[in-house]
One Martini backbone bead per residue (centre of mass of N, CA, C, O) as a GRO file, in nm:
protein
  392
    1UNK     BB    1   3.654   3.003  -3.461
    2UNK     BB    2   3.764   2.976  -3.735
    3UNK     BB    3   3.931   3.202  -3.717
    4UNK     BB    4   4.121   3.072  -3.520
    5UNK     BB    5   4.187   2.824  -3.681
    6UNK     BB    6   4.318   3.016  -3.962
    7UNK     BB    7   4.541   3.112  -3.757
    8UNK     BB    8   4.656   2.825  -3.683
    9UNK     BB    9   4.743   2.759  -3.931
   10UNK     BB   10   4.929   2.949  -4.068
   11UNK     BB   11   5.134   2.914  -3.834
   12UNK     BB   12   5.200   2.632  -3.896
   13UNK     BB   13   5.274   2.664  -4.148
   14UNK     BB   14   5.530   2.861  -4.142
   15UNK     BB   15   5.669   2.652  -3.925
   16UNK     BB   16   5.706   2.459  -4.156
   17UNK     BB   17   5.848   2.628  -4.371
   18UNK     BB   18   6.113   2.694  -4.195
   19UNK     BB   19   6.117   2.349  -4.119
   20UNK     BB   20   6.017   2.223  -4.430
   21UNK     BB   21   6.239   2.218  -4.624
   22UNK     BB   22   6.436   2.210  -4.912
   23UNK     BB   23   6.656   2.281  -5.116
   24UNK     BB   24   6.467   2.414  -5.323
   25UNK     BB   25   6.228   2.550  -5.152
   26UNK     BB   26   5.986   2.347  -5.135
   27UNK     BB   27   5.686   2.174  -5.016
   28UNK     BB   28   5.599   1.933  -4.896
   29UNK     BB   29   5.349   1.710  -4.934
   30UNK     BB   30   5.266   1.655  -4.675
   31UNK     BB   31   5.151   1.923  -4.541
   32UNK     BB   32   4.889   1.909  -4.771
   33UNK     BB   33   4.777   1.671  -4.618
   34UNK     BB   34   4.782   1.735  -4.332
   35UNK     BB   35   4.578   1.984  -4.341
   36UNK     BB   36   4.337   1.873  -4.515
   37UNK     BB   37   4.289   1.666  -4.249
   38UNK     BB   38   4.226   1.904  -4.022
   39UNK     BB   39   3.969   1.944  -4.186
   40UNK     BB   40   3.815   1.733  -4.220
   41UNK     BB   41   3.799   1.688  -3.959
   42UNK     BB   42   3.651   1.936  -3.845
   43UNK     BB   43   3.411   1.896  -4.030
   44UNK     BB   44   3.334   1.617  -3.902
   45UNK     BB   45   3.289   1.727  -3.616
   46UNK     BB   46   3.069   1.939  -3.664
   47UNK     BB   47   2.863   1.750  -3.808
   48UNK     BB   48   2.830   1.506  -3.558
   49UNK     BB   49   2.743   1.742  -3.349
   50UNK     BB   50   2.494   1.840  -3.473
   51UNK     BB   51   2.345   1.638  -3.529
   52UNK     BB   52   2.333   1.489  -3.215
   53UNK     BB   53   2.184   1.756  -3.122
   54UNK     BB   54   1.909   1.703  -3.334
   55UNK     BB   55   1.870   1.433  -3.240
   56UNK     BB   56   1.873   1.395  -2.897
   57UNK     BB   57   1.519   1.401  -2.892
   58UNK     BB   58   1.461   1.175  -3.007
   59UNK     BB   59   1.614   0.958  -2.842
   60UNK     BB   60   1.447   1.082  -2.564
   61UNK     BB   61   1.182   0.923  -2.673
   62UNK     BB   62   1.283   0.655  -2.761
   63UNK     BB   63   1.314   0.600  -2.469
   64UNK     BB   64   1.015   0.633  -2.328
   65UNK     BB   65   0.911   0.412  -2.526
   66UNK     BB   66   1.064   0.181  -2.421
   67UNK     BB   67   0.960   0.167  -2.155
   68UNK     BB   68   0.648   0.178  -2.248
   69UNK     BB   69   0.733  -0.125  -2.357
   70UNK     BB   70   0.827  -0.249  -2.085
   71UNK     BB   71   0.521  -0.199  -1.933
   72UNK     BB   72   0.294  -0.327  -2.191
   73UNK     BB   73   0.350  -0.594  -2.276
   74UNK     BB   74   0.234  -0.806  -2.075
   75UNK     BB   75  -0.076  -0.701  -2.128
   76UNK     BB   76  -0.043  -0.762  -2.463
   77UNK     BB   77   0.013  -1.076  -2.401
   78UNK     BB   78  -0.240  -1.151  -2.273
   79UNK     BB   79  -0.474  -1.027  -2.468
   80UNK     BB   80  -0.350  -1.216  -2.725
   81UNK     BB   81  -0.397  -1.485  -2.575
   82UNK     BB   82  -0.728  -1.424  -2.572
   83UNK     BB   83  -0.769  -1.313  -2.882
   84UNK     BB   84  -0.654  -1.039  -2.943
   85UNK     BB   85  -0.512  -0.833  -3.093
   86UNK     BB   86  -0.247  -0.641  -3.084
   87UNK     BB   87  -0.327  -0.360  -3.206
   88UNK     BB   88  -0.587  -0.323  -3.022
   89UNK     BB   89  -0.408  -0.359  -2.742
   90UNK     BB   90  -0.221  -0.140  -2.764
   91UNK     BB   91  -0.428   0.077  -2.810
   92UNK     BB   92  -0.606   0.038  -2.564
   93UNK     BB   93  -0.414   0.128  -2.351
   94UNK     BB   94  -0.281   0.401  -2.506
   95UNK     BB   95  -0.524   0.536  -2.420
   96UNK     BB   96  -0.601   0.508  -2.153
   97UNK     BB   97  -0.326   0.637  -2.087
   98UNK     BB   98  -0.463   0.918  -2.159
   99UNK     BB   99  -0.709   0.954  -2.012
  100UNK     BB  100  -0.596   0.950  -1.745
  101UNK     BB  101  -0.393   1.177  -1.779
  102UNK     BB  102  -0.550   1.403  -1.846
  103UNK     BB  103  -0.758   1.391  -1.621
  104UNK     BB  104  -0.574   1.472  -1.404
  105UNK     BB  105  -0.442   1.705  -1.496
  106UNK     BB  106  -0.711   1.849  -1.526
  107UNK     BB  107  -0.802   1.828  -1.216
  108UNK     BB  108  -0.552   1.957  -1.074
  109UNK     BB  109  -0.594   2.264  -1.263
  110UNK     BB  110  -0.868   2.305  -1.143
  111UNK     BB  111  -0.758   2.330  -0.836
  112UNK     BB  112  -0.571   2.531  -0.844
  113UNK     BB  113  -0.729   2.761  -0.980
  114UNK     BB  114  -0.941   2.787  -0.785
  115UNK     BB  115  -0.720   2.830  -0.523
  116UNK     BB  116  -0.650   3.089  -0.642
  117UNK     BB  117  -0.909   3.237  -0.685
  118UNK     BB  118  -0.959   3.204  -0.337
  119UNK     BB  119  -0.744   3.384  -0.302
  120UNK     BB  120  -0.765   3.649  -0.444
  121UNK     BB  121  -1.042   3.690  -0.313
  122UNK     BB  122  -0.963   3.615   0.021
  123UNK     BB  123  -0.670   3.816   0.042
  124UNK     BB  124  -0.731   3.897   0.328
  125UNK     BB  125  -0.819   3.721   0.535
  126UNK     BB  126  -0.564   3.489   0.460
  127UNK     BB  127  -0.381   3.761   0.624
  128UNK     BB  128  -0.469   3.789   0.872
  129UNK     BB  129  -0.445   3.477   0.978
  130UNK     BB  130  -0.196   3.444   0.922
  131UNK     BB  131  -0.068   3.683   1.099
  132UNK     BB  132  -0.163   3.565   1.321
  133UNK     BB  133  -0.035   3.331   1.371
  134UNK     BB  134   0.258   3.475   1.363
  135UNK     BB  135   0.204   3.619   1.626
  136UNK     BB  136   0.154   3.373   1.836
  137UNK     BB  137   0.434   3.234   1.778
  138UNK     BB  138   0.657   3.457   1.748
  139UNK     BB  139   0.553   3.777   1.902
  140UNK     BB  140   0.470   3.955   1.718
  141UNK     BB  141   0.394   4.296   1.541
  142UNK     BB  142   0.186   4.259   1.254
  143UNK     BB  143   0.039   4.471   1.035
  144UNK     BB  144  -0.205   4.385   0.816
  145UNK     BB  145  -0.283   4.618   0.674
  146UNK     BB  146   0.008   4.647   0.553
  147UNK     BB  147   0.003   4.361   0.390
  148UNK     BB  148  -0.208   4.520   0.200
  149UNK     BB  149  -0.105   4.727   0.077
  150UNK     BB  150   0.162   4.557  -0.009
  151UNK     BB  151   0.000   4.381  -0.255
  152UNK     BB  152  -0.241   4.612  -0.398
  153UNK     BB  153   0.045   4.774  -0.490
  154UNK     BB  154   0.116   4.824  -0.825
  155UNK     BB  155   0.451   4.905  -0.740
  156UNK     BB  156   0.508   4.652  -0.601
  157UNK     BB  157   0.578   4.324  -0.612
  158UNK     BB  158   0.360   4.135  -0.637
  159UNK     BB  159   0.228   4.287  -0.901
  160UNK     BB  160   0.476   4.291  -1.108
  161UNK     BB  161   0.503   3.953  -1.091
  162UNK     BB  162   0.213   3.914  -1.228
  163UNK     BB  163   0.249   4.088  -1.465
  164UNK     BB  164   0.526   3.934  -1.552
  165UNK     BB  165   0.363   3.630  -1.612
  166UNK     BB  166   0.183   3.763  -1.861
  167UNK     BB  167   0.439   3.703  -2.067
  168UNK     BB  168   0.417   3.382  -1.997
  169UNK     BB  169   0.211   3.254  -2.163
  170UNK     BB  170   0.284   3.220  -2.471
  171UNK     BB  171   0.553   3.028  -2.362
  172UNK     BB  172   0.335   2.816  -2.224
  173UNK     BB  173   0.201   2.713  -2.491
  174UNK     BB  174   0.390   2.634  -2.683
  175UNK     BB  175   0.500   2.421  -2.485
  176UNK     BB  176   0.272   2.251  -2.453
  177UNK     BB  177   0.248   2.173  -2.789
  178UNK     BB  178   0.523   2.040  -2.760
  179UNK     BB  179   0.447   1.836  -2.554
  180UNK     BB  180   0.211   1.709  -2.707
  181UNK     BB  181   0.373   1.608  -2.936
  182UNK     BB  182   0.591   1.434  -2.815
  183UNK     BB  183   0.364   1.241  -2.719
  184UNK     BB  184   0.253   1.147  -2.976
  185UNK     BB  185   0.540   1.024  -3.033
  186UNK     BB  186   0.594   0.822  -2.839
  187UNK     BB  187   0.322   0.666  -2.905
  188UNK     BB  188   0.384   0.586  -3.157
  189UNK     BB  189   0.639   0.414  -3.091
  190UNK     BB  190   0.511   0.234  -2.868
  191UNK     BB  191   0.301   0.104  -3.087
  192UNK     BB  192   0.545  -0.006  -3.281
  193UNK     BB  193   0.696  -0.209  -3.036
  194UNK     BB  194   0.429  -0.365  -2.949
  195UNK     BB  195   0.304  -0.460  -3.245
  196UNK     BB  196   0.597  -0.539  -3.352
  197UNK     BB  197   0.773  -0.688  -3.185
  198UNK     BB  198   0.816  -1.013  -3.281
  199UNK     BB  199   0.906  -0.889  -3.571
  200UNK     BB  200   1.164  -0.750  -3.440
  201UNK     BB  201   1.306  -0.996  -3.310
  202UNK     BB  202   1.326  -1.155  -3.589
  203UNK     BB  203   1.526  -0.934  -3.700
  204UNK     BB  204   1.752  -0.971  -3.526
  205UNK     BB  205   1.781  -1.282  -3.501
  206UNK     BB  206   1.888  -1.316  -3.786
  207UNK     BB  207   2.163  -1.210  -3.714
  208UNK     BB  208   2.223  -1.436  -3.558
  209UNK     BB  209   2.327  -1.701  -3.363
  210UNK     BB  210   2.163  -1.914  -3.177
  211UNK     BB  211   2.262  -1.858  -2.915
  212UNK     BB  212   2.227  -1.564  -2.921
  213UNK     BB  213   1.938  -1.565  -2.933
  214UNK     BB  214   1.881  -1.632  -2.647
  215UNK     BB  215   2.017  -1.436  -2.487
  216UNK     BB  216   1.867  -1.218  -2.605
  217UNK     BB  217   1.585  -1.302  -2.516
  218UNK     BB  218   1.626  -1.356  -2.213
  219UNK     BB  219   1.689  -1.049  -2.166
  220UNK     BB  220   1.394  -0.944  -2.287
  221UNK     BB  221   1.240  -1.097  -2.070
  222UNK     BB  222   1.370  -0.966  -1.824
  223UNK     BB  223   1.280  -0.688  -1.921
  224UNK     BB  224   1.001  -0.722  -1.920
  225UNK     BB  225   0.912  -0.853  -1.642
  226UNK     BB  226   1.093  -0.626  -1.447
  227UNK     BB  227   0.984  -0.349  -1.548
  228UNK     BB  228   0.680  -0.405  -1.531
  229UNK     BB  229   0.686  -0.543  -1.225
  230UNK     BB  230   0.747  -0.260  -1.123
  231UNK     BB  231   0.549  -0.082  -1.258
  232UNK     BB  232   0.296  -0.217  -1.111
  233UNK     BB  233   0.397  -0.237  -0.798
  234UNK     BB  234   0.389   0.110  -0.776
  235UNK     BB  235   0.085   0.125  -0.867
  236UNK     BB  236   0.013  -0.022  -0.615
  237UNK     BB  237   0.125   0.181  -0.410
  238UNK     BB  238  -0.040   0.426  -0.502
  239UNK     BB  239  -0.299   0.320  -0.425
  240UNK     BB  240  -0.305   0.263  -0.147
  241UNK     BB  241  -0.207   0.560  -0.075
  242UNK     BB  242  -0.466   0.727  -0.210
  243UNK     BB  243  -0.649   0.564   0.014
  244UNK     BB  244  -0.560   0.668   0.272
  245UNK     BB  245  -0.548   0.962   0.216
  246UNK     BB  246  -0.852   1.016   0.136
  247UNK     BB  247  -0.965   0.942   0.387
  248UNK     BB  248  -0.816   1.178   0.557
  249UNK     BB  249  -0.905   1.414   0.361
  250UNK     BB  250  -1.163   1.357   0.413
  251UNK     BB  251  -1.208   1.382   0.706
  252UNK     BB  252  -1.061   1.697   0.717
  253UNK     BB  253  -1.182   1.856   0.530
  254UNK     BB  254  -1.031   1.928   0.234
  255UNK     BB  255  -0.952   1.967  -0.066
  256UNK     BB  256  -0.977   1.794  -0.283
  257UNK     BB  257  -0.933   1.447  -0.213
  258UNK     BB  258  -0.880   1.276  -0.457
  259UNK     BB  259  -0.686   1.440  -0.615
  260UNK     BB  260  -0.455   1.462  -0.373
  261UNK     BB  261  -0.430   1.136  -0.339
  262UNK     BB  262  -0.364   1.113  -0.660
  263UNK     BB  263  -0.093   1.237  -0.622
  264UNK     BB  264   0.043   1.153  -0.389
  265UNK     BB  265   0.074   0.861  -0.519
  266UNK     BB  266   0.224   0.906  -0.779
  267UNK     BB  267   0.450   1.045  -0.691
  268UNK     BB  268   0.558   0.913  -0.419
  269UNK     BB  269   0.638   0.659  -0.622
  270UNK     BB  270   0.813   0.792  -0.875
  271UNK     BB  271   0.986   0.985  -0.688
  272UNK     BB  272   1.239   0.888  -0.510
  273UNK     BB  273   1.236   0.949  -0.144
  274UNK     BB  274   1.129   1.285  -0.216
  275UNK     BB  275   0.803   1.197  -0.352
  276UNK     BB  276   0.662   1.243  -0.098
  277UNK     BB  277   0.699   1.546   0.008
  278UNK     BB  278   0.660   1.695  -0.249
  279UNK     BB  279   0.332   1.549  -0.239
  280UNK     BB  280   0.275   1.728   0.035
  281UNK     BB  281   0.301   2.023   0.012
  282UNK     BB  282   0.008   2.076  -0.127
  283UNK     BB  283  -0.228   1.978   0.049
  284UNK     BB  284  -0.119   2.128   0.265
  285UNK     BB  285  -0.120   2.418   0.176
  286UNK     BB  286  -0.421   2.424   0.073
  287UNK     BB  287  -0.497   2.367   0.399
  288UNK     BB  288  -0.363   2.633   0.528
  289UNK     BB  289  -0.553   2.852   0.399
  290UNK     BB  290  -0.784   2.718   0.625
  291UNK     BB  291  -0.613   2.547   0.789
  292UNK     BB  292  -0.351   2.432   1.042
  293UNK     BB  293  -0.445   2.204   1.151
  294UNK     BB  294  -0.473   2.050   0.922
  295UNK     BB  295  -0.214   2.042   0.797
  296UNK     BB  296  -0.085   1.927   1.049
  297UNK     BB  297  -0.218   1.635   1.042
  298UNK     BB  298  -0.112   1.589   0.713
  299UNK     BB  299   0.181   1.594   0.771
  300UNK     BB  300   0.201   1.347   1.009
  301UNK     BB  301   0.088   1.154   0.850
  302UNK     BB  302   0.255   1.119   0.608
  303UNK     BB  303   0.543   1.053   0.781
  304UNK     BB  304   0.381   0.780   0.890
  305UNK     BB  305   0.319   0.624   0.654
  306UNK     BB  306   0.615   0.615   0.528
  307UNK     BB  307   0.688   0.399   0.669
  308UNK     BB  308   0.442   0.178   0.671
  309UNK     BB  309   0.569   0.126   0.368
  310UNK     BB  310   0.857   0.081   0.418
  311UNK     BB  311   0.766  -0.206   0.633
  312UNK     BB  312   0.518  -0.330   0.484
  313UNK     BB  313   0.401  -0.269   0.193
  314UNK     BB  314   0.683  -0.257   0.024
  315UNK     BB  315   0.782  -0.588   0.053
  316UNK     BB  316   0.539  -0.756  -0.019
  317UNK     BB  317   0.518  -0.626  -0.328
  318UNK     BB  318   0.821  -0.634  -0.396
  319UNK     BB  319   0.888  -0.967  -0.412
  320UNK     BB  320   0.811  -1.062  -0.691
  321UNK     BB  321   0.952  -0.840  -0.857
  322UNK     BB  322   1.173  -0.570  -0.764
  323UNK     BB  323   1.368  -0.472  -0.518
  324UNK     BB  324   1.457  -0.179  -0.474
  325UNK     BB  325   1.706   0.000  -0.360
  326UNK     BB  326   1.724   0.343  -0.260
  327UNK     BB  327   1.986   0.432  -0.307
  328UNK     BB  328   1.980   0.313  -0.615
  329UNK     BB  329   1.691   0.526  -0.693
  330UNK     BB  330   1.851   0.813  -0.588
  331UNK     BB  331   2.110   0.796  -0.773
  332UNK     BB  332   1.909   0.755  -1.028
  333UNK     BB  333   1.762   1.020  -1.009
  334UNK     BB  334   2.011   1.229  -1.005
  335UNK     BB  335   2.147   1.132  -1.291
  336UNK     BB  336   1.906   1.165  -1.476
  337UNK     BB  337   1.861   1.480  -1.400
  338UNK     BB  338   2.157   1.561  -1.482
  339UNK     BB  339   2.115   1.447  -1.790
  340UNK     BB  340   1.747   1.475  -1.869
  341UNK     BB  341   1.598   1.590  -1.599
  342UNK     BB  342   1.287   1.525  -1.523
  343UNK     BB  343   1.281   1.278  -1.690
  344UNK     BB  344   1.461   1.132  -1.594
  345UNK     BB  345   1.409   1.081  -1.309
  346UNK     BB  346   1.156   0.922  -1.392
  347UNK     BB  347   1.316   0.685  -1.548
  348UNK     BB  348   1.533   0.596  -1.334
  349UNK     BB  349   1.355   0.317  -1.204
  350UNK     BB  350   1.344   0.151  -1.440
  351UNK     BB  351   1.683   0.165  -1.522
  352UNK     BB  352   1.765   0.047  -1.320
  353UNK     BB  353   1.592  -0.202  -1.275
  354UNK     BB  354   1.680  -0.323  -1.541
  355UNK     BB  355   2.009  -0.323  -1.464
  356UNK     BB  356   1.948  -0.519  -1.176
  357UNK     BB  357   1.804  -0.768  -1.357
  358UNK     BB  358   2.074  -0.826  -1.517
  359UNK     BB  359   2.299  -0.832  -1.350
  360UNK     BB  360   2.168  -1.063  -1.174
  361UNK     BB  361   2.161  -1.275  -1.437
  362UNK     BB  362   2.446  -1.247  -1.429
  363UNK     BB  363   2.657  -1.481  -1.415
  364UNK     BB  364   2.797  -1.655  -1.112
  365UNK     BB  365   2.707  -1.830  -0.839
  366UNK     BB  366   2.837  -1.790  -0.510
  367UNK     BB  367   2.903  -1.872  -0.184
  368UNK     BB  368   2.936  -1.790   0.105
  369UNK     BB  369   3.121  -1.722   0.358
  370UNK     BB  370   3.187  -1.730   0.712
  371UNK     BB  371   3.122  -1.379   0.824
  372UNK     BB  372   3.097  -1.072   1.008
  373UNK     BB  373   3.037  -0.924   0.732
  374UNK     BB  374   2.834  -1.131   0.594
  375UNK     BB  375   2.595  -1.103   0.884
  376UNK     BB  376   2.259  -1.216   0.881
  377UNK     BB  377   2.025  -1.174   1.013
  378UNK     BB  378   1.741  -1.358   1.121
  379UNK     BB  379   1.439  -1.389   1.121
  380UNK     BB  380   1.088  -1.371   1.267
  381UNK     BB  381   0.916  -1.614   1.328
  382UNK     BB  382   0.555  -1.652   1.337
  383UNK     BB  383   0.367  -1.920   1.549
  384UNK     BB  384   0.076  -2.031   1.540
  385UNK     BB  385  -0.172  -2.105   1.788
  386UNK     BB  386  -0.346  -2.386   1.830
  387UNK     BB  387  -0.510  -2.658   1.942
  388UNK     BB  388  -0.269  -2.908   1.903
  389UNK     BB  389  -0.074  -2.707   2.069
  390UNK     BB  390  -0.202  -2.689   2.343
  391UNK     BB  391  -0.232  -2.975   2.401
  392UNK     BB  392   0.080  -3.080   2.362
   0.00000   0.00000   0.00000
């Protein structure tokens, strides 16, 4: 690039030479002037450039402890008025939220780990039933002896396959402690936006004229009350999907089923419109192992289920804090997606709700005119029958 761009100069200079020179035959000083300037854009271009792909990390970071402080804002100001000081409440939840997320996640590598060897453990067994129930339902002729012949042959693709992933797991621990370090730098960040909270918007108000700190002030309760609000809503519909799930896991006895349940719950609230089915493939999989009529039953549930939630379950519990529509979950989670990867996704919820709940509250509303586009059914009321309107 260099080499490219001192080529580009040079033929500039010769054909600046060629047609501004003065009388005497001398380049005139604009010329020498006009260079420097191209280079020095062109260093000053390459080193913010540099620079913003080096932070750019930072930022990254510094984004999900902002969302992880206005989701325990809420909890720290509790625990505060009750007389706990601030910074050991706020110690106190991102413990709690860490042993929690290691818990789950070592659960479900365990459960996983389980079946993967028991899954290679009576690897023909499971390809024989698997067989079989593929010739019953499509009339083919799989010769199981062949497909099980064609799986421990050495040169096969399956074992090619097995053993190529053992060269990846070096640079799986790799990044494992590299994201081990990067959430220790989050919760250290979140730690220090909600323990010095006060003391951060102190400072920051300090600078600013009487008038500008309320409206900066109800922005920030704004945005800590409705993003807060939000993501306690969806953990509240987490629990409930888990508790439902395991029910239905445990009667028709899958493997794991609390560990299950508490997947479903999860995924399925963090990430809008395909986070239910995403999280219904693991269970589906694992008990199609053993059964597939538990699978299909267990399939069932699930899109049973959502609807159940969808109409019922969340316009409730999301009354009181925020209810995102799907559109814009959905496409929030599109855009976060391609912005900043699977964290995006994950964040696009709580970005939009916060987004959603600043927009609302800000300008002037107006009645809306009577008008065919305009004109919302009015829902059905159901009265209750006592006994004194049954005698009047």
């Amino acid at each position: 690039m260099c080499h490219l761009l001192a080529n580009t100069t040079i033929r500039v200079v010769s054909d600046i030479q060629s047609t501004s020179v003065d009388a005497s035959g001398k380049m005139p000083k604009w010329v020498i002037k006009a260079i420097a300037l191209f280079w020095l854009g062109f260093l000053a271009t390459y080193l913010v450039r540099n620079t913003v792909q080096k932070l750019s990390s930072i930022a990254l970071l510094l984004l999900v402890a902002t969302f992880i402080t206005l989701a325990l804002e809420p909890a720290v100001n509790r625990l505060s008025a009750r007389g706990m000081k601030r910074g050991s409440a706020t110690a106190l939840l991102l413990v709690s939220l860490v042993v929690a997320t290691l818990g789950f996640v070592a659960a479900m590598g365990t459960i996983v780990a389980q079946q993967v060897a028991d899954l290679l453990a009576n690897s023909e067994q499971y390809v024989n039933d698997t067989v079989k129930i593929i010739n019953d339902i499509g009339n083919t002729h799989i010769d199981p002896a062949e497909v099980n012949a064609s799986i421990s042959d050495p040169n096969g693709p399956v074992q090619k396959f097995i053993l190529g992933q053992r060269d990846n797991a070096f640079k799986v621990s790799v990044q494992a402690v590299g994201a081990l370090f990067q959430g220790f730098s989050v919760l250290l960040f979140a730690f220090y936006l909600v323990a010095d909270g006060p003391r951060l918007r102190r400072v920051i108000c300090s600078r600013l004229r009487p008038e500008r700190q309320r409206g900066v002030l109800n922005a920030w309760e704004l945005a800590i009350t409705k993003t807060g609000g939000f993501l306690y809503s969806r953990a509240l519909l987490a629990v409930l999907s888990a508790l439902f799930h395991w029910i239905l896991l445990q009667s028709v006895g899958a493997p794991a089923p609390i560990a299950m349940a508490l997947w479903v719950g999860l995924i399925s609230q963090f990430l809008p419109v395909i986070g239910t089915y995403l999280a219904g493939v693991l269970p589906v999989l694992l008990t199609f192992i053993e059964s597939p009529t538990k699978a299909l039953i267990i399939l069932v549930f699930i899109l049973v289920y959502q609807q159940v939630e969808n109409y019922l379950f969340s316009p409730r519990i999301t009354a009181r804090t925020l209810e995102l529509h799907p559109a814009l979950a959905f496409g929030g989670a599109l855009a976060g997606a391609a912005v900043l990867g699977p964290i995006g996704a994950l964040l696009a919820l709580p970005a939009v709700a916060m987004g959603q709940a600043l927009i609302s509250a800000w300008g002037v509303r107006h009645d809306v005119i009577d008008d065919p586009l305009t004109h919302i059914a009015p829902t059905k009321v159901r009265v209750k029958k006592t006994k004194k309107n049954k005698e009047s």
